[in-house]
C-alpha positions as CSV (number, residue, x, y, z in Angstrom):
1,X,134.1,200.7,13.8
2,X,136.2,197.6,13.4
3,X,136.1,195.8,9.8
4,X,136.9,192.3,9.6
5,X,140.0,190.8,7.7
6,X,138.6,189.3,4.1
7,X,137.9,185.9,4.0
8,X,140.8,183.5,3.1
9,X,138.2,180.5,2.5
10,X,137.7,179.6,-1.6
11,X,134.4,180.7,-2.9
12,X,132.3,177.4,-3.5
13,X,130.9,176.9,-7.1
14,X,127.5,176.7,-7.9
15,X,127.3,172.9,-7.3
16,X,129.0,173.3,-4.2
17,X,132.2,171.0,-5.6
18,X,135.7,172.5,-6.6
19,X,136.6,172.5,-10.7
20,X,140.1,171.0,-9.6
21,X,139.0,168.0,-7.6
22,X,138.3,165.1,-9.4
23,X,135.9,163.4,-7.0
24,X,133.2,166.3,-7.7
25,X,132.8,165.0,-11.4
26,X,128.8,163.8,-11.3
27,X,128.2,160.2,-11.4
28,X,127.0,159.9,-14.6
29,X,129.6,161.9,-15.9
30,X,131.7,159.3,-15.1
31,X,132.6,156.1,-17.8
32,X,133.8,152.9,-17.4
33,X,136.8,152.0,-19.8
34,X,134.9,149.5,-22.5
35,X,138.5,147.6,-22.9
36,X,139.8,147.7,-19.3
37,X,137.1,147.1,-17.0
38,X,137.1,143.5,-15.6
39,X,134.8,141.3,-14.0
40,X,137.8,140.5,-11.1
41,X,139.3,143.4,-11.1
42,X,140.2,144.4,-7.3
43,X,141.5,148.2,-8.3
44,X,139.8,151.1,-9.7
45,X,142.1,153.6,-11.4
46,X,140.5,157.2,-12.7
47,X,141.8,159.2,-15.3
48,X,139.9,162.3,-16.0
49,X,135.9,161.0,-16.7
50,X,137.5,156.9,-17.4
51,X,137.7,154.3,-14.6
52,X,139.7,151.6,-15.6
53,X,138.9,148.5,-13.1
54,X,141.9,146.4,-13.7
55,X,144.4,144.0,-11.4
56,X,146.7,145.7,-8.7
57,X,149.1,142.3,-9.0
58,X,149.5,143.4,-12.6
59,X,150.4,147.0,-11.5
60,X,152.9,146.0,-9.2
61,X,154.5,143.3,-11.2
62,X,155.3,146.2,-14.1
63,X,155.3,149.6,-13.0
64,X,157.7,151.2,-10.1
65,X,155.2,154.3,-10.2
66,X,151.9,151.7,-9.2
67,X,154.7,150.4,-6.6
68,X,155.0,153.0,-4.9
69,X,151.6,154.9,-5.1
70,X,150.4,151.2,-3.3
71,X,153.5,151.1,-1.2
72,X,152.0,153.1,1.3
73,X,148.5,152.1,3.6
74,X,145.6,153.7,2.8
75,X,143.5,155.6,5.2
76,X,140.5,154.1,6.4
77,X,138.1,157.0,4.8
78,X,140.4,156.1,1.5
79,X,137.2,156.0,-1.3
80,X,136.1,152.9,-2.9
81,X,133.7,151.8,-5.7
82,X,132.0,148.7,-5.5
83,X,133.9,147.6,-2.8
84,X,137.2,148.3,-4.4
85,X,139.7,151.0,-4.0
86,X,139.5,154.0,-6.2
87,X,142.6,155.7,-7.0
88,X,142.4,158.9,-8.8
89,X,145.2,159.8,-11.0
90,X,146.7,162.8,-12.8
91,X,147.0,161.4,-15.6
92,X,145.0,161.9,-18.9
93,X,142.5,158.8,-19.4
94,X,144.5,158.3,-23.4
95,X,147.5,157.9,-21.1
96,X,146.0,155.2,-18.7
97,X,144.3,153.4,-21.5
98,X,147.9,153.3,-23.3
99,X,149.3,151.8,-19.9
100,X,146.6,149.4,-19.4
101,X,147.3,148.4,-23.0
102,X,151.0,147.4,-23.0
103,X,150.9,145.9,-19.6
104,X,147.9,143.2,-20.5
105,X,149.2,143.0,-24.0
106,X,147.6,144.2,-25.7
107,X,148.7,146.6,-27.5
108,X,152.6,145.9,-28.9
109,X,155.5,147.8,-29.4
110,X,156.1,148.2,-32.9
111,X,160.4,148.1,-33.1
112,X,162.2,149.7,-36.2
113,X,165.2,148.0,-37.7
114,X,167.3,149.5,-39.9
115,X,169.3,147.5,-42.1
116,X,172.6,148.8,-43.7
């Protein structure tokens, strides 16, 4: 009688799709950012359940961390939405909105002096 070794694949859920991976969100769980979604935008970033379709010259002018993360050529199978890449990001969506924000300006910094 010979018994097989258990299994070392991952169960799959119930809609076939693993909790972690944040391509298995359904499409219409899925939102557009109302403030960073433009028309020319050639870059789709995803935060959580936000896409944010915004300008990759804009990412690379002001972040090292977009610099890098483009650095590097994406695969041929890389996803895409509407043409455009779609890069999905660890980040919480609040985050990325704030990031969005300062870089297009518009949200500003607000600096402290203190006078003695």
């Amino acid at each position: 009688m010979s018994s097989s070794p258990p299994s070392t694949k991952r169960k799959r859920s119930e809609a076939g799709t693993s909790d972690s991976d944040p391509t298995s969100l359904p499409a219409d769980a899925v939102e557009r950012s109302a403030q960073f979604w433009f028309d020319d935008g050639n870059v789709v970033l995803q935060a959580e359940a936000t896409q944010f379709r915004v300008h990759r010259s804009i990412l690379l002018r002001h972040s090292p961390i977009m610099q890098d993360l483009f650095e590097y050529p994406q695969p041929k199978a890389a996803l895409t939405l509407e043409g455009r890449p779609l890069v999905h990001l660890p980040d919480s969506a609040k985050d990325i909105d704030n990031m969005c924000g300062h870089l297009y300006g518009f949200y500003q910094c607000l600096c402290i002096f203190i006078v003695r």
